[in-house]
N, C-alpha and C positions, 0 to 999 in steps of 0.2 A: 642205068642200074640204080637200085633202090639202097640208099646207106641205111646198112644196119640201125643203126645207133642213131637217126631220126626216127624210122619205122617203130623202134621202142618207143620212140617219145608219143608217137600219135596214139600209140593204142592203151598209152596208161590215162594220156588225157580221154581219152575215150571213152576209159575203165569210168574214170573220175566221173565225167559226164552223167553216164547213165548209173552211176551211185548217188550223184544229187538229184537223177529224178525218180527214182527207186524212194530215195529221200521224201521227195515233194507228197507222190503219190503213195504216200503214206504204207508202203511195202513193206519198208526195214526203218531202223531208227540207224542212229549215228551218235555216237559217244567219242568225243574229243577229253583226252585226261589231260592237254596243256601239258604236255612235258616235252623235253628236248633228248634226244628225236624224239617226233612225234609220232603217237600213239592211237590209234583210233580202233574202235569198236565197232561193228555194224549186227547187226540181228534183224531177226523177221518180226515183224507184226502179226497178230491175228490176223488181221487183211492179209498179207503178205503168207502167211500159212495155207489159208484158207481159198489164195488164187492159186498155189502150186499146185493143191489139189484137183481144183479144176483144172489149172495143163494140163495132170497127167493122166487128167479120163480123157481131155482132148486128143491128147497125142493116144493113148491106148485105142482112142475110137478111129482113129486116122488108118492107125498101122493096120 
């Protein structure tokens, strides 16, 4: 049996994961305000705008 309360733990590092390559690949940006608790920001990119739109002719062309 799977404990709850590690399963959460994986999927936020996971979350985490792929917002720092989201990051990298220059998709979204990330704003840290340094404060306690911490505070973060994330938003799209033009890149990041501009690839949703292509999913969603992809996925529209799919279905």
């Amino acid at each position: 049996m799977i404990d709850p309360i590690f399963s959460a733990e994986v999927k936020v590092t996971g979350l985490t994961i792929v917002q720092f390559k989201l990051v990298a690949y220059k998709l979204i940006t990330r704003h840290s305000h340094g404060v306690v608790p911490p505070v973060v920001e994330y938003s799209r990119t033009e890149n990041g705008r501009q690839f949703a739109q292509q999913a969603v002719g992809l996925v529209d062309w799919i279905e």
